[in-house]
Backbone of each chain as nested JSON, in Angstrom:
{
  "chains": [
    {"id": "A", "residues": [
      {"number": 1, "name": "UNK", "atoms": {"N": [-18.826, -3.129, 4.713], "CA": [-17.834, -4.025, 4.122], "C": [-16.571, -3.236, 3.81]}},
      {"number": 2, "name": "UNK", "atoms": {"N": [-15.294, -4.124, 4.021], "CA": [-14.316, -3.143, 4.054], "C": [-13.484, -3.642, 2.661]}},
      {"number": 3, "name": "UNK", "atoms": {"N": [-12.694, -3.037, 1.923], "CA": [-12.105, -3.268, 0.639], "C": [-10.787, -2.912, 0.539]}},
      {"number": 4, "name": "UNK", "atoms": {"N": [-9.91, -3.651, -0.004], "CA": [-8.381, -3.087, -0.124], "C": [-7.949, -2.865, -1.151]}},
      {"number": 5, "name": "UNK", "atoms": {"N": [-7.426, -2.138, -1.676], "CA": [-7.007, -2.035, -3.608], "C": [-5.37, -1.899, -2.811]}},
      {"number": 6, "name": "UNK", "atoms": {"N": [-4.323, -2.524, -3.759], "CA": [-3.149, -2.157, -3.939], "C": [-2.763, -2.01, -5.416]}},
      {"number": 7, "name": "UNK", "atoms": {"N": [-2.072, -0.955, -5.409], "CA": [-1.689, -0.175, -6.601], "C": [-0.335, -0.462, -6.723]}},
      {"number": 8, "name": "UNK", "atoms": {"N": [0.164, -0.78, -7.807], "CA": [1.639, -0.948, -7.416], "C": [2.22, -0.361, -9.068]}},
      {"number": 9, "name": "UNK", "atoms": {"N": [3.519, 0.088, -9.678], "CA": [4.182, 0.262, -10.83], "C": [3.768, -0.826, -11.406]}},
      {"number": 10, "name": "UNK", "atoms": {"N": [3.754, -1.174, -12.916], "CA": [4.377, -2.658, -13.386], "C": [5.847, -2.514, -13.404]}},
      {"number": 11, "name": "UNK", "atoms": {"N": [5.852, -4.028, -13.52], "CA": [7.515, -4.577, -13.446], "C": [7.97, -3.812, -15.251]}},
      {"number": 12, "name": "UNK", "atoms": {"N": [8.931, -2.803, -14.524], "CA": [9.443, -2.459, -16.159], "C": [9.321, -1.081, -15.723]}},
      {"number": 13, "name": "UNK", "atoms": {"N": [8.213, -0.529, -15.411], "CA": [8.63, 0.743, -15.04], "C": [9.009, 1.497, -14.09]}},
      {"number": 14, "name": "UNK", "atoms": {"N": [10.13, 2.518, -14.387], "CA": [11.173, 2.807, -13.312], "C": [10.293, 3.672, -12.071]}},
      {"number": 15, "name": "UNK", "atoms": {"N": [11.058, 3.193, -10.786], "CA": [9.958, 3.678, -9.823], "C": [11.032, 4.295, -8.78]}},
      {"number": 16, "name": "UNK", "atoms": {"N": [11.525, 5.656, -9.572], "CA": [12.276, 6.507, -8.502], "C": [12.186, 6.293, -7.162]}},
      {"number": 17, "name": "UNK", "atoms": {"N": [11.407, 6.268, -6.118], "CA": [10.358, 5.967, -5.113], "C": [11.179, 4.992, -4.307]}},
      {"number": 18, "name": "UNK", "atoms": {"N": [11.211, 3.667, -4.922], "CA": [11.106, 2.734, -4.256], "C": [13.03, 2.899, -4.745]}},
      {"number": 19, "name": "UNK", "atoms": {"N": [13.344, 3.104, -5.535], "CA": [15.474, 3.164, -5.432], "C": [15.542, 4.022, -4.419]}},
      {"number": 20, "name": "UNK", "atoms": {"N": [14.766, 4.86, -4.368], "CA": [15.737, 6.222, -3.101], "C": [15.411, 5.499, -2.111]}},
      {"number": 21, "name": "UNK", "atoms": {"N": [14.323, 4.436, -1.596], "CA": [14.061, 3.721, -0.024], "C": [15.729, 2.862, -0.294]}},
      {"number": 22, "name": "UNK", "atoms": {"N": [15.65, 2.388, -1.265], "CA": [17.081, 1.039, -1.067], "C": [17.984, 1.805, -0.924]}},
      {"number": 23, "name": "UNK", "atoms": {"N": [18.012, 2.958, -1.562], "CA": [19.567, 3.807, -1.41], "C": [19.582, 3.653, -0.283]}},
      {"number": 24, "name": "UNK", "atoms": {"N": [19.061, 4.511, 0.618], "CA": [18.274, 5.042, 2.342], "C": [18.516, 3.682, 3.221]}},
      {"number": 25, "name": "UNK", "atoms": {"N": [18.216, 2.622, 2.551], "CA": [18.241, 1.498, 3.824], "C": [19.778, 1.431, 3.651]}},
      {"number": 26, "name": "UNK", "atoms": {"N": [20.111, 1.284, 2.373], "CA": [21.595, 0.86, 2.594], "C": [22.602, 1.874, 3.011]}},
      {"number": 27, "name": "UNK", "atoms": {"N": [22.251, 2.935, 3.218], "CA": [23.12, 3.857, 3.864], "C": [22.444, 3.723, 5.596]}},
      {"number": 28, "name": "UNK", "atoms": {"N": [21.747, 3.406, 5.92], "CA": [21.217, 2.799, 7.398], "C": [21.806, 1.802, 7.794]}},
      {"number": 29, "name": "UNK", "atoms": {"N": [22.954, 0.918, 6.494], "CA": [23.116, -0.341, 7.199], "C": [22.874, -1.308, 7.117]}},
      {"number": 30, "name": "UNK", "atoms": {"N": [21.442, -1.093, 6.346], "CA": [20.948, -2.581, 5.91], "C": [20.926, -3.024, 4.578]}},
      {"number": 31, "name": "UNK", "atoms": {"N": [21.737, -3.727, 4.569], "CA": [22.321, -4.57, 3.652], "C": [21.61, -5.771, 3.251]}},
      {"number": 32, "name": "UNK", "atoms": {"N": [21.903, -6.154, 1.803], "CA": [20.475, -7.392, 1.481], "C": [19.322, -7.043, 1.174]}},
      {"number": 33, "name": "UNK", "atoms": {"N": [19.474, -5.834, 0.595], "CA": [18.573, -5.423, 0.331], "C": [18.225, -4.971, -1.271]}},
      {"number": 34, "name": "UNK", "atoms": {"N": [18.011, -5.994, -2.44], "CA": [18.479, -6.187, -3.548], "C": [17.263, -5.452, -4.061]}},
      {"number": 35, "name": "UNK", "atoms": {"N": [16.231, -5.245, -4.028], "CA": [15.323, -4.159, -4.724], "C": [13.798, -4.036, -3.915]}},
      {"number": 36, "name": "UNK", "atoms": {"N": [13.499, -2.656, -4.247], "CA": [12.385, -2.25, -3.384], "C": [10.923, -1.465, -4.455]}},
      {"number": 37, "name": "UNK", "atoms": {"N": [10.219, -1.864, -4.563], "CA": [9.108, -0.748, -4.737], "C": [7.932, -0.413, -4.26]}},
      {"number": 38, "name": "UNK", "atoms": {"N": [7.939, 1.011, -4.401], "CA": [6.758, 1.213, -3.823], "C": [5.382, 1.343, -4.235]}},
      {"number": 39, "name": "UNK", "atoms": {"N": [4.194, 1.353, -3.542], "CA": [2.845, 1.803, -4.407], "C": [2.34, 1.841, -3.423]}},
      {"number": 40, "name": "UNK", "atoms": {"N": [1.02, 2.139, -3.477], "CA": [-0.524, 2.446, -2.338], "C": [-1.022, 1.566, -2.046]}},
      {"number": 41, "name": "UNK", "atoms": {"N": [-1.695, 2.005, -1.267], "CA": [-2.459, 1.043, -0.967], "C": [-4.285, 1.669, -0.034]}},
      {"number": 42, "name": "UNK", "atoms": {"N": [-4.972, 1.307, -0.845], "CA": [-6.13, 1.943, -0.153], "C": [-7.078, 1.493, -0.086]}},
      {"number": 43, "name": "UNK", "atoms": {"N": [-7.632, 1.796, 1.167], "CA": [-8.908, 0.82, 2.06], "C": [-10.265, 1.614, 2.039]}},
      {"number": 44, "name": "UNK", "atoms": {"N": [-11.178, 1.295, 1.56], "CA": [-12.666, 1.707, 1.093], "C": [-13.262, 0.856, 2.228]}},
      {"number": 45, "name": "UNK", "atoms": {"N": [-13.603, 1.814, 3.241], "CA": [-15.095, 1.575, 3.909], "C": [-16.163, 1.556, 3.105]}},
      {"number": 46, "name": "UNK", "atoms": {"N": [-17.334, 0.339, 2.51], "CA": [-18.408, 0.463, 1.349], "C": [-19.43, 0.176, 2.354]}},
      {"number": 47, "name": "UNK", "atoms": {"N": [-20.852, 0.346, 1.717], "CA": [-22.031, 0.576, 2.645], "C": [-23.23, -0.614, 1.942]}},
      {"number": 48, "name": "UNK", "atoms": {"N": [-22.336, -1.505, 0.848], "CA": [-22.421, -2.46, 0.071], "C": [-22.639, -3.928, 0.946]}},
      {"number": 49, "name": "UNK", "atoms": {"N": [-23.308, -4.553, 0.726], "CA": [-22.919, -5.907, 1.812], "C": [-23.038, -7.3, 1.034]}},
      {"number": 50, "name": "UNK", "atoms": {"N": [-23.049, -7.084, -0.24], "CA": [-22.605, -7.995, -1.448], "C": [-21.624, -8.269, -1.447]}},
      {"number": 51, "name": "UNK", "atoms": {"N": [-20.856, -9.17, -1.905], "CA": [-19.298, -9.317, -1.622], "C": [-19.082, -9.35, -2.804]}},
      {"number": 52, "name": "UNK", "atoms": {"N": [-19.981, -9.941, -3.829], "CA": [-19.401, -9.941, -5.834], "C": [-19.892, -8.503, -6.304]}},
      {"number": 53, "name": "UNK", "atoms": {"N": [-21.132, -8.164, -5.569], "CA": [-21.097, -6.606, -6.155], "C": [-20.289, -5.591, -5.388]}},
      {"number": 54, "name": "UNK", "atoms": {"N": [-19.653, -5.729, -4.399], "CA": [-18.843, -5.096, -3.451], "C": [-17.411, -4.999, -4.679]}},
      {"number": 55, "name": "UNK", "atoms": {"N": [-16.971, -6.397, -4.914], "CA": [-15.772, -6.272, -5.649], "C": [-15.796, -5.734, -7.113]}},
      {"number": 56, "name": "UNK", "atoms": {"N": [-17.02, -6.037, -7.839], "CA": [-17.135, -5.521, -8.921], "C": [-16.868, -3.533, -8.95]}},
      {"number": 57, "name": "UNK", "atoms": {"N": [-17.908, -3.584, -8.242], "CA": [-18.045, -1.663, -7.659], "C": [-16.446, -1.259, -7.79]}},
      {"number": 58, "name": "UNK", "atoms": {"N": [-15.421, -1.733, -7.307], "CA": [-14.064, -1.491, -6.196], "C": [-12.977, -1.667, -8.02]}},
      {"number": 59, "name": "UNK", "atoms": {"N": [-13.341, -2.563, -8.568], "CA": [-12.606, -3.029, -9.62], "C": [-12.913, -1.576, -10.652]}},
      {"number": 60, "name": "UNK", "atoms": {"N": [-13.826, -1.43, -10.829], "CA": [-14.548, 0.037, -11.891], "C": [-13.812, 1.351, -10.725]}},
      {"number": 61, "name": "UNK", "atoms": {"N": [-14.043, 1.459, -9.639], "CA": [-13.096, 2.368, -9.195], "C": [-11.407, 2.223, -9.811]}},
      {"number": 62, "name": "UNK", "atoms": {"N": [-11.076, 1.23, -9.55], "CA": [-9.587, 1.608, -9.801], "C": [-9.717, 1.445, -11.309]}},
      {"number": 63, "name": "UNK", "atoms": {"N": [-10.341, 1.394, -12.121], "CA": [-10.02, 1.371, -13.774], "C": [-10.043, 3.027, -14.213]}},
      {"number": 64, "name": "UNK", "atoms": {"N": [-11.237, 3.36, -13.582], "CA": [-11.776, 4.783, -13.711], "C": [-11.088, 5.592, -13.195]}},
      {"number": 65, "name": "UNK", "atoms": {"N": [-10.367, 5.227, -11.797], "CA": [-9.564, 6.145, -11.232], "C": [-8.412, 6.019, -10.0]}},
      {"number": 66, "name": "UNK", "atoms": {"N": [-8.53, 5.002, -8.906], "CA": [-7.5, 4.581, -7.709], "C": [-6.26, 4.283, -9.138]}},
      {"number": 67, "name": "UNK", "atoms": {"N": [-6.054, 4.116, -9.769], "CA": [-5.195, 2.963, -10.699], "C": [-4.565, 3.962, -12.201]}},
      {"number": 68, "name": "UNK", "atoms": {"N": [-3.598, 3.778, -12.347], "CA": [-3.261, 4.759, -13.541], "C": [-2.913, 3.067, -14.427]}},
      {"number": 69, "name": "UNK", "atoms": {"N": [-3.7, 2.294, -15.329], "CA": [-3.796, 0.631, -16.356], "C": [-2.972, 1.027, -16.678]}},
      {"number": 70, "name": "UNK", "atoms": {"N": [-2.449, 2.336, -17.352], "CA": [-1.07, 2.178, -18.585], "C": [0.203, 1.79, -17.412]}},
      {"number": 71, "name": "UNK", "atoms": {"N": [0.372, 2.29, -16.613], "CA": [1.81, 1.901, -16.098], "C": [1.307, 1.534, -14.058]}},
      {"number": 72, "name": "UNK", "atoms": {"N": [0.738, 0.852, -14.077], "CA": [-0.088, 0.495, -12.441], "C": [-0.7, -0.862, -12.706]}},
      {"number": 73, "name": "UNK", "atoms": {"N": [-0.541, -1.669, -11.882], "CA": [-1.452, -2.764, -12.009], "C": [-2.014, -2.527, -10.359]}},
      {"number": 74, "name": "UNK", "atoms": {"N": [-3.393, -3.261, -9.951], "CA": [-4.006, -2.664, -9.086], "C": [-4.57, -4.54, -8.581]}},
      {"number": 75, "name": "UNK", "atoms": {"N": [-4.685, -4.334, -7.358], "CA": [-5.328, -5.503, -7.452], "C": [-6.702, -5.277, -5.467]}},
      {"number": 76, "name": "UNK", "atoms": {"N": [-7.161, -6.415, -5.826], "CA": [-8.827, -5.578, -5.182], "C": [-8.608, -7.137, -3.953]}},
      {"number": 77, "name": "UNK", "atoms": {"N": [-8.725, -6.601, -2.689], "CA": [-9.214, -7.993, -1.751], "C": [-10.51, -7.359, -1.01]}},
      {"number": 78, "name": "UNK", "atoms": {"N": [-11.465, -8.108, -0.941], "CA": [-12.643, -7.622, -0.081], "C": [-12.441, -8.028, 1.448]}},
      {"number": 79, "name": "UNK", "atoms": {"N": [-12.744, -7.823, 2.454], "CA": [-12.335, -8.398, 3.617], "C": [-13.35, -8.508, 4.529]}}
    ]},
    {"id": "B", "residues": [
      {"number": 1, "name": "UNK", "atoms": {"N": [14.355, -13.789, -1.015], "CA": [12.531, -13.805, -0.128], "C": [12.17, -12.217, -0.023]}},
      {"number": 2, "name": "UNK", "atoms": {"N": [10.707, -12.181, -0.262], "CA": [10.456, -10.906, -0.444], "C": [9.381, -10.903, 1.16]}},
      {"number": 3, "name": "UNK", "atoms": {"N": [9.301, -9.405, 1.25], "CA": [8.304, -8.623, 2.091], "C": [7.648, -7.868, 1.651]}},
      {"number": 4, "name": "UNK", "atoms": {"N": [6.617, -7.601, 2.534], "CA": [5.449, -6.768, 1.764], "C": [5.501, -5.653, 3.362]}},
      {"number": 5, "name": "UNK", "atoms": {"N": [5.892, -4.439, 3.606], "CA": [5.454, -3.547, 4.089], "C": [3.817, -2.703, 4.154]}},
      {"number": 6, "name": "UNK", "atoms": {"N": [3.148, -2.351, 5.077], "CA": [2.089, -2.036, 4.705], "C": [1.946, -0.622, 5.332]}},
      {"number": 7, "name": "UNK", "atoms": {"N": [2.24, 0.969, 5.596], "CA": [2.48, 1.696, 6.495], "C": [1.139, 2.511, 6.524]}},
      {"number": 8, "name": "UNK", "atoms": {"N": [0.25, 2.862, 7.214], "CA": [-1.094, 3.49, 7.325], "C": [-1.226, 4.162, 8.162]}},
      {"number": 9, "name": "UNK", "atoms": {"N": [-1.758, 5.451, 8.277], "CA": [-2.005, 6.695, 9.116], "C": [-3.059, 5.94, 10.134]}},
      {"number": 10, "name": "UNK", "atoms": {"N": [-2.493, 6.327, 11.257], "CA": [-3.155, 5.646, 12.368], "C": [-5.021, 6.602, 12.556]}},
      {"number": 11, "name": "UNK", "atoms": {"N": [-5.308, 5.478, 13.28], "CA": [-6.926, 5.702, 13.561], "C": [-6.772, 7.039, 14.186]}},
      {"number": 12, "name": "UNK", "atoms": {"N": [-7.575, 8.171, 13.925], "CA": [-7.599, 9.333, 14.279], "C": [-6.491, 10.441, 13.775]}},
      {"number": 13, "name": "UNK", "atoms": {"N": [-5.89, 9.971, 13.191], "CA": [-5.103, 11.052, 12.59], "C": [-5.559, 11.265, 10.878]}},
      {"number": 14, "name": "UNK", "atoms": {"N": [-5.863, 12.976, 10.579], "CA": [-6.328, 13.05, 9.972], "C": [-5.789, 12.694, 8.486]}},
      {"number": 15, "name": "UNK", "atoms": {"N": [-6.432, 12.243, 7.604], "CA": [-5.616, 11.876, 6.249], "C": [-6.377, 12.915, 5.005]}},
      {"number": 16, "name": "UNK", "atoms": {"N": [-6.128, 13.995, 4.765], "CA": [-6.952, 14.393, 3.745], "C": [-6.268, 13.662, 1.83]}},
      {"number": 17, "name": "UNK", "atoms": {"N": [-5.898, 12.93, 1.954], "CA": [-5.168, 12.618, 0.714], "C": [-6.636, 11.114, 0.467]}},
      {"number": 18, "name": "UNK", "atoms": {"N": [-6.801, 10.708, 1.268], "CA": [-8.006, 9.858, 1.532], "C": [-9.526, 10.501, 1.373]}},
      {"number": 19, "name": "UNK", "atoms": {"N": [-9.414, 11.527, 2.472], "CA": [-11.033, 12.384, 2.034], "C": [-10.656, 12.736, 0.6]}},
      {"number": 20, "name": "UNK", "atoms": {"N": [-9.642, 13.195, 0.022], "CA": [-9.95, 13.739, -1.405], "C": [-10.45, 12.458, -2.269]}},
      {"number": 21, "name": "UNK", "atoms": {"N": [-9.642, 11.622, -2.758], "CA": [-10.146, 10.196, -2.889], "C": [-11.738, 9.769, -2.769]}},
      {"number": 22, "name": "UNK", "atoms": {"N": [-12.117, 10.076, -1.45], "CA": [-13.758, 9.884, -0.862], "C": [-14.58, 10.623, -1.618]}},
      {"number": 23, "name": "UNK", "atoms": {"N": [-14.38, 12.09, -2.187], "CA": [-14.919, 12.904, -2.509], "C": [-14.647, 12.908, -4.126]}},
      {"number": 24, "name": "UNK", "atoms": {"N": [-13.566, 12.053, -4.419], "CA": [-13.738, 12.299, -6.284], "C": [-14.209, 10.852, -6.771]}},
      {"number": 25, "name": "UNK", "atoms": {"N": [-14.413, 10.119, -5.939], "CA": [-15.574, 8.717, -6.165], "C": [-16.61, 8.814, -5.828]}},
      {"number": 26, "name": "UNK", "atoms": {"N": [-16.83, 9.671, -5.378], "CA": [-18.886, 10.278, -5.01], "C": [-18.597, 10.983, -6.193]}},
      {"number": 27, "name": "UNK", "atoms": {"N": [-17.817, 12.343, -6.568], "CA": [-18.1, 13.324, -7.678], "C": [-18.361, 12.011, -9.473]}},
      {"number": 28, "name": "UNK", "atoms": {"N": [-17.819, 10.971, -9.409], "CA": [-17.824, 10.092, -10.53], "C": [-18.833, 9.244, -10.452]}},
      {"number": 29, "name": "UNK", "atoms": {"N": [-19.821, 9.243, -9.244], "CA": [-20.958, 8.47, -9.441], "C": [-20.664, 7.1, -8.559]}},
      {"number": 30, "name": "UNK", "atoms": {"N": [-19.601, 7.449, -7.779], "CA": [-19.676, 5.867, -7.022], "C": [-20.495, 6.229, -5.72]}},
      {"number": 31, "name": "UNK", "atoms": {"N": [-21.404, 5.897, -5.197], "CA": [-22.303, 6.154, -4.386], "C": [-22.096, 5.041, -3.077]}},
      {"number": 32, "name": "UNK", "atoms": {"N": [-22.257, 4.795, -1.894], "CA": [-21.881, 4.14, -0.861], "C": [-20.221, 3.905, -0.458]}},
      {"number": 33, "name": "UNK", "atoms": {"N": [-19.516, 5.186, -1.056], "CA": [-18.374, 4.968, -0.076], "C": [-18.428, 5.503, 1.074]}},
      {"number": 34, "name": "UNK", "atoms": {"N": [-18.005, 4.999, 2.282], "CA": [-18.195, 5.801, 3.517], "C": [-16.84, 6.489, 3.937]}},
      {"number": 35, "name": "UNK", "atoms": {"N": [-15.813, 5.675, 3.708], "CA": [-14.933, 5.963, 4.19], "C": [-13.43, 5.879, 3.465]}},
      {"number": 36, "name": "UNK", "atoms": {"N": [-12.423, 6.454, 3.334], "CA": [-11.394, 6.063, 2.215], "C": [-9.75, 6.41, 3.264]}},
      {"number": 37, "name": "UNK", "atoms": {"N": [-9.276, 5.335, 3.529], "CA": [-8.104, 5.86, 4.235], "C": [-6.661, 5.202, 2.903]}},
      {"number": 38, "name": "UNK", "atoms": {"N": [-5.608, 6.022, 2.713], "CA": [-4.674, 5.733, 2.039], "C": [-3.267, 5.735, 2.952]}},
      {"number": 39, "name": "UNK", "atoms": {"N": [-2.768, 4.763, 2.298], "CA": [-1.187, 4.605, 2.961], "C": [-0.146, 4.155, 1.767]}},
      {"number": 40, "name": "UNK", "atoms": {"N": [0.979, 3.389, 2.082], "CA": [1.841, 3.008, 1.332], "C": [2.041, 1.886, 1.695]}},
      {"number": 41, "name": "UNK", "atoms": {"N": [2.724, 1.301, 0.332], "CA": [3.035, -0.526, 0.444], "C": [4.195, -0.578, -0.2]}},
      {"number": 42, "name": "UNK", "atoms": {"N": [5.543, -1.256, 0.513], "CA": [6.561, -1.342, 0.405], "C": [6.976, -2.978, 0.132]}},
      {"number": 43, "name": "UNK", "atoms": {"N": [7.547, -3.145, -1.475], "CA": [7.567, -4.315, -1.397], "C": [9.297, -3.875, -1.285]}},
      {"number": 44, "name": "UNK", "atoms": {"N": [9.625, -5.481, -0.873], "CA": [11.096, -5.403, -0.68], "C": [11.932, -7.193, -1.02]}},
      {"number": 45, "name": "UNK", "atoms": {"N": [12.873, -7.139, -1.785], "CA": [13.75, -8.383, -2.132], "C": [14.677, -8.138, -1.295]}},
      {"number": 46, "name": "UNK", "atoms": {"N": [14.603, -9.511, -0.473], "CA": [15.987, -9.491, 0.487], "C": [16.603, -10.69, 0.073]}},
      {"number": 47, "name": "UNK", "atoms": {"N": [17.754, -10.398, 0.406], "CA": [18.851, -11.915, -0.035], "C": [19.274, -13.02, 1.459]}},
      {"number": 48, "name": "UNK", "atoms": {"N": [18.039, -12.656, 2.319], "CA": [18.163, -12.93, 3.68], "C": [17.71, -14.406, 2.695]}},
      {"number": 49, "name": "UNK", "atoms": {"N": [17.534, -15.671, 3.617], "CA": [16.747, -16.986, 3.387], "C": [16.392, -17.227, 4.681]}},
      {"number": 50, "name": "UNK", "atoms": {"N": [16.278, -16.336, 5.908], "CA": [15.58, -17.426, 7.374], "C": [14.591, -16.097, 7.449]}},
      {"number": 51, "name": "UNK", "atoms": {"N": [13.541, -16.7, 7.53], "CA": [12.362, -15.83, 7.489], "C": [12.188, -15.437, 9.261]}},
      {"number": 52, "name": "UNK", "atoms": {"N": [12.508, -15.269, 10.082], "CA": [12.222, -15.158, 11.307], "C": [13.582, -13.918, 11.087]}},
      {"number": 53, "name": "UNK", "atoms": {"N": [14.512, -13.886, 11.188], "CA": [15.63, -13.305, 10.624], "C": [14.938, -12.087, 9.672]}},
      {"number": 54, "name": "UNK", "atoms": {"N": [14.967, -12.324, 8.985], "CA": [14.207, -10.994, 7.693], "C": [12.93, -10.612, 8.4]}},
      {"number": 55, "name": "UNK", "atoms": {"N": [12.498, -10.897, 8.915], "CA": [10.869, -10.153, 9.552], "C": [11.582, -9.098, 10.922]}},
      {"number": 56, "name": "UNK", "atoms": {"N": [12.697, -9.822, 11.473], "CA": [13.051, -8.734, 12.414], "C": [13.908, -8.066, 11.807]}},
      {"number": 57, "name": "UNK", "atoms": {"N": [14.502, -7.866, 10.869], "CA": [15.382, -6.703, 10.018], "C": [14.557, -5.781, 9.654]}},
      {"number": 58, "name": "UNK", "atoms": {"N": [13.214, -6.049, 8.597], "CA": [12.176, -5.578, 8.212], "C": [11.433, -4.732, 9.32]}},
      {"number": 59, "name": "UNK", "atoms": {"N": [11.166, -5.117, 10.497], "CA": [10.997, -4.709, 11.265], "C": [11.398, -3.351, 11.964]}},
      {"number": 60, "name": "UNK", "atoms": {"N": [13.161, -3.488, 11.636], "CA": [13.795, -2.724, 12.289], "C": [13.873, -1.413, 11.184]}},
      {"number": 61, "name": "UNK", "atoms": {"N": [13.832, -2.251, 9.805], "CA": [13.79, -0.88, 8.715], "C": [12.562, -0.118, 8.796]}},
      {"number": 62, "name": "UNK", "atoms": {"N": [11.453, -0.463, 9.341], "CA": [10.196, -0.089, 9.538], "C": [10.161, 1.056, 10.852]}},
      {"number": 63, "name": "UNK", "atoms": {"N": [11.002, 0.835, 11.898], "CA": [10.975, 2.092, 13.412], "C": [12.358, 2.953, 12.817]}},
      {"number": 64, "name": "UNK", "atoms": {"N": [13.132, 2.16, 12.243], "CA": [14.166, 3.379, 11.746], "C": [13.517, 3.996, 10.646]}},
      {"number": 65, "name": "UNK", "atoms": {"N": [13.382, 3.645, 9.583], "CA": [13.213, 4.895, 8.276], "C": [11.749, 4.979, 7.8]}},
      {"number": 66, "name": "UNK", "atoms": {"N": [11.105, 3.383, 7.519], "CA": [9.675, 3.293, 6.839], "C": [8.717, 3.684, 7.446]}},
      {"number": 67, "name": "UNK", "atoms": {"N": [8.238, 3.57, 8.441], "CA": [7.061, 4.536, 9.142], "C": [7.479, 5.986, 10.032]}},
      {"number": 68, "name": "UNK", "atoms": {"N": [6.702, 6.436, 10.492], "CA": [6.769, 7.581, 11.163], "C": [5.55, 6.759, 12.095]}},
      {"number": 69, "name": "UNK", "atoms": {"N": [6.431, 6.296, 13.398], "CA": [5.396, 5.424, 14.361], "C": [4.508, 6.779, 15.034]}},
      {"number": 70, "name": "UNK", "atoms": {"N": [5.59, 7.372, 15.399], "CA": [4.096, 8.987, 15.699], "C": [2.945, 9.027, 15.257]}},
      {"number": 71, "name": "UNK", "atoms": {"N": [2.733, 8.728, 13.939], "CA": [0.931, 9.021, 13.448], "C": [0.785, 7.721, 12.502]}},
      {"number": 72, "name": "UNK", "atoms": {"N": [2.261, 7.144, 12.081], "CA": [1.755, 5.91, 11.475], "C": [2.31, 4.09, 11.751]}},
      {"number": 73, "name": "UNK", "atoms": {"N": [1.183, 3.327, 11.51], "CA": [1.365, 1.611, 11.877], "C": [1.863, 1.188, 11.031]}},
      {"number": 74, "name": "UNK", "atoms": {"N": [2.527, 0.44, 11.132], "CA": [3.033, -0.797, 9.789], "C": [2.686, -2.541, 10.305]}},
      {"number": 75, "name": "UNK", "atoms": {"N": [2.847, -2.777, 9.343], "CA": [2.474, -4.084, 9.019], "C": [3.386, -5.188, 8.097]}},
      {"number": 76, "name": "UNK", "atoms": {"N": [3.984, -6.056, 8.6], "CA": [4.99, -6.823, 7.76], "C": [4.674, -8.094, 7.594]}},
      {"number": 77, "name": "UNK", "atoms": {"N": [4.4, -8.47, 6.161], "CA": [4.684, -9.741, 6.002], "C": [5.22, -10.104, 4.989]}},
      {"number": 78, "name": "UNK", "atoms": {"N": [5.809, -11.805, 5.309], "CA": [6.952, -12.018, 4.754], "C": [6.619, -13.322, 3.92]}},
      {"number": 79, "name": "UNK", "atoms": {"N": [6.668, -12.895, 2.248], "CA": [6.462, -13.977, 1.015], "C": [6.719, -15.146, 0.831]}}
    ]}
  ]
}
């Protein structure tokens, strides 16, 4: 079973990261381009074939560790 | 209208930022991961409004600056 976590800043905290891509596009040219951020994103091959204990498992990973709760919100799709 | 970028180290190219990942969720007791690949996710606000239009801009910011098509894929979709 395959699993996706995306990790992303919360809204509020500043995400150097994702201003230097908008700087970068807009010196490329591309314009319209009113804000950007970035975060991870990571895919767990599991050996799990539960799909509620698959997601549960995946959710305790990113609390414990894929995920920094104080300033990250994380979110889990099973696929 | 926003986009969601998705950029991931292609199949066979090695990712150790992923094996480390693999290896500190076995060291914490998560047992049945097989596999852990990591990439980046690029969200983006455009002031575009024709979505066929913004997917090929997105597109184009993706072979110019956001991936490195050499070892990595992207993936665009549009909110």
């Amino acid at each position: 079973m395959k699993a996706r976590v995306t990790v992303m800043l919360k809204n509020g905290v500043l995400d150097p990261q994702g201003e230097a891509i908008r700087h970068a596009l807009g010196t490329l040219g591309f314009a319209g381009v009113e804000g950007v951020r970035q975060g991870k994103v990571i895919e767990l091959d599991l050996s799990a074939t539960d799909k509620a204990a698959a997601e549960t498992e995946v959710k305790a990973m990113c609390e414990k560790m894929l995920a920094n709760t104080v300033i990250e919100s994380y979110r889990v799709e099973i696929l």
